[in-house]
C-alpha positions in Angstrom: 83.8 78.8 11.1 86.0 76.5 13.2 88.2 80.0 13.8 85.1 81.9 15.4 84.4 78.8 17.4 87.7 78.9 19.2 87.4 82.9 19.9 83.9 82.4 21.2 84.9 79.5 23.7 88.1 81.4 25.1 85.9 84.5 25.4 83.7 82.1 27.7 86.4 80.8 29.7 87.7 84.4 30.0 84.1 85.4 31.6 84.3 81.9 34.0 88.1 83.2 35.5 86.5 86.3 36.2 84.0 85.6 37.6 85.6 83.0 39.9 88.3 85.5 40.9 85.3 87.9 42.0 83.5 85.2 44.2 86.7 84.3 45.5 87.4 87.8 46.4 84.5 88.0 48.5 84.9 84.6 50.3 88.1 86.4 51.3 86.5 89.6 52.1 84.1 87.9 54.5 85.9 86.1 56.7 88.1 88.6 57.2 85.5 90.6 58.9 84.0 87.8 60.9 84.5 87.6 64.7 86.7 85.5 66.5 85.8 82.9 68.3 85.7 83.7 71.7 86.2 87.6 71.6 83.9 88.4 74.3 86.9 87.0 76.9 89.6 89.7 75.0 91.4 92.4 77.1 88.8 94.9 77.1 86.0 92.2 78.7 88.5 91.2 81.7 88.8 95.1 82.1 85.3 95.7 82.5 85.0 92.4 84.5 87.7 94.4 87.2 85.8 97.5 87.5 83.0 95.8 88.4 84.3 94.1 91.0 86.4 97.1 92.3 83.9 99.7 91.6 86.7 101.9 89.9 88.7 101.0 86.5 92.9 99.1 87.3 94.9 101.9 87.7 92.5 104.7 88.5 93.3 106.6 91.7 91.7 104.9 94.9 90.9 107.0 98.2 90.6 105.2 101.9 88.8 106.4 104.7 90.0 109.7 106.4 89.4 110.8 109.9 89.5 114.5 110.5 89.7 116.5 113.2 88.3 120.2 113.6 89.3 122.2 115.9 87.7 126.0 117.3 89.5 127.6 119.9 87.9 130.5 121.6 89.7 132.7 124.1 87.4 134.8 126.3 88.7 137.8 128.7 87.4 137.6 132.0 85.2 140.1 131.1 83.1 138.2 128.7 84.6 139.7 125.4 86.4 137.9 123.0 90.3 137.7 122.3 91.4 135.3 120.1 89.7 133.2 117.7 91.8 129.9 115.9 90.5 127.0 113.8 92.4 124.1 112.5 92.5 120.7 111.8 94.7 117.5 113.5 95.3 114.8 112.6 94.9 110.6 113.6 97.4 110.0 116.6 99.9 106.9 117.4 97.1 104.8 119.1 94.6 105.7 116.7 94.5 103.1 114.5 94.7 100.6 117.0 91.9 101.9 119.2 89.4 102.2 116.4 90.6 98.8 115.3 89.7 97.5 118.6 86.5 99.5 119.3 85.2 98.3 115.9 86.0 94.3 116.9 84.5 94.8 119.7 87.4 93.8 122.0 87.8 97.3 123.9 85.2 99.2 125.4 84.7 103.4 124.9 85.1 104.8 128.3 85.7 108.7 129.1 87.2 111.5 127.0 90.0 114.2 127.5 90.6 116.9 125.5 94.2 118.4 126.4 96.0 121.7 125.7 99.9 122.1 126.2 102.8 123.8 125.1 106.2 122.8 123.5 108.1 123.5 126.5 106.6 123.3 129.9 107.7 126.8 131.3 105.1 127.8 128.5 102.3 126.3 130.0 99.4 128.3 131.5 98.2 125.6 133.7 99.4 124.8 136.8 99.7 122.0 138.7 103.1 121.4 141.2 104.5 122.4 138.2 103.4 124.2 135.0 101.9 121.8 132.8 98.7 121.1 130.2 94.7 121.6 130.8 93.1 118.5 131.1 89.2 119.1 129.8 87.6 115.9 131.0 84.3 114.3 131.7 82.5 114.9 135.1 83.3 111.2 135.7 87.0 111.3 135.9 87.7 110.4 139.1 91.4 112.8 139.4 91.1 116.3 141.1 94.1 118.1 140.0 94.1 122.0 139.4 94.9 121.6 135.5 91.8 119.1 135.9 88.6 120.8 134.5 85.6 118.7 134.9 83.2 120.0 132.6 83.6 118.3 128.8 80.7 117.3 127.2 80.2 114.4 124.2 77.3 114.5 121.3 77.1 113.7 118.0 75.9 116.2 114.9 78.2 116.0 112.1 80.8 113.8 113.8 81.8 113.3 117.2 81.6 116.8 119.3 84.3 117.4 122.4 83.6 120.5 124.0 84.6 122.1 127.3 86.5 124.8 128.3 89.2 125.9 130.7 91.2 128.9 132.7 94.6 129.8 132.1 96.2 129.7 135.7 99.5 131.4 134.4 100.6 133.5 131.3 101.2 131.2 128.4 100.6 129.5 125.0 98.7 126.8 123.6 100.8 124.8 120.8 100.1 121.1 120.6 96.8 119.8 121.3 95.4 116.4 121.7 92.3 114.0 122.3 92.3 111.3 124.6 89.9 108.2 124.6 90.0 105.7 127.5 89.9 102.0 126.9 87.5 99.6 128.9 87.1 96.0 129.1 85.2 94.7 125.8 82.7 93.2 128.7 82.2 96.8 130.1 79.7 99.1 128.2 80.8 102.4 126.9 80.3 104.9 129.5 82.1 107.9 130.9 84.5 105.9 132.9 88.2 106.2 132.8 91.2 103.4 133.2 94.2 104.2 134.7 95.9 105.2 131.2 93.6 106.7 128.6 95.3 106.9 124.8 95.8 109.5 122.3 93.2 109.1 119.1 93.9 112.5 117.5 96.8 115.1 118.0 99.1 118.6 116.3 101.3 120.9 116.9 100.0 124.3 116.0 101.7 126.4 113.1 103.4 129.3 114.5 100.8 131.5 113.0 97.7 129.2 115.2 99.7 129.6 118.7 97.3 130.7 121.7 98.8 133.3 123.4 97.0 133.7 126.9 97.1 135.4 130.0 96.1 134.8 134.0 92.2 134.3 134.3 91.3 134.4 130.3 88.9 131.3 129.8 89.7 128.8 126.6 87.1 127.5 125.3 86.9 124.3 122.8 85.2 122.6 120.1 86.3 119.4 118.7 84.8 117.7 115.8 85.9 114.3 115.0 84.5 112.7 111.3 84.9 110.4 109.4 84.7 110.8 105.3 
């Protein structure tokens, strides 16, 4: 009797270990699993927290603003029909950033435009003045009469800002580089067609050998600038 006593009683404390070791096993279990304290602030919150306030994820690849230039460059025979044909694209000149800059604060003033077409050397030219030397397309309002002066470029707006005029080649020649010109007034003046003593380049190339003009006497250029912004 006493014997069967004893194997009942450690059976019982056999079935309390085990079941203690299972309850403990879950404690375990659980906390394990349990979030942190705080785990809302980890690295993946402070990413999302930057992409909000960037509008694009750290490290992704960022784009600025770009200002482009198109150019079309017709060349007309004196007859009417059409020679040559060229489009291409410039690019932001040295005073560029500095005039938009200043137009934008408000401490210069837009005054009249020039659109100019030259060659690498001068002897290449097709315009004349004492000597050979670049077209100057400019506003009615400029206030220089030069032959390589021609007064007929018009501004508007469609897509972008639109330069277009046209002029005669005086001489045999080329077009290679080409330019635009901008004239800064007074921030007290208000934009108009007027020109200071120096206006300064906003966009300007050289043409690819493949994009050179080729003209001769009396053919008529005629341009198309479109200046935009993306």
């Amino acid at each position: 009797m006493k014997k069967r006593t004893y194997m009942w009683l450690g059976v019982l404390l056999a079935a309390l270990f085990l079941v203690s070791t299972v309850l403990t096993g879950c404690t375990t279990k659980s906390e394990s699993v349990a979030p942190a304290p705080n785990a809302a602030v980890g690295p993946i919150a402070a990413s999302s927290v930057a992409t909000a306030a960037t509008g694009s994820a750290p490290g992704a690849p960022q784009e600025g603003i770009k200002v482009h230039g198109h150019w079309m460059i017709e060349v007309r025979n004196p007859d009417g029909t059409l020679a040559e044909h060229r489009e291409f694209e410039n690019a932001l000149g040295p005073n560029g950033n500095y005039l938009l800059t200043h137009f934008l604060a408000r401490q210069d003033s837009v005054g009249g435009w020039v659109v100019v077409l030259g060659a690498v050397n001068s002897g290449d030219n097709a315009f004349l003045d004492s000597t050979p030397t670049s077209a100057y397309i400019v506003e009615t309002t400029n206030p220089y009469n030069y032959p390589n002066f021609f007064k007929n470029l018009t501004v508007g707006v469609t897509s972008g800002l639109v330069l277009s005029g046209s002029a005669t080649a005086q001489r045999n020649g080329k077009i290679e580089k080409v330019s635009t010109y901008v004239a800064r007034l007074p921030s007290t003046s208000p934009p108009s067609g007027t020109y200071d003593i120096a206006s300064y380049i906003l966009t300007e190339t050289n043409l690819a050998s493949a994009s050179v003009v080729n003209l001769t006497t009396g053919q008529q250029v005629q341009v198309t600038v479109v200046i935009s912004f993306s």
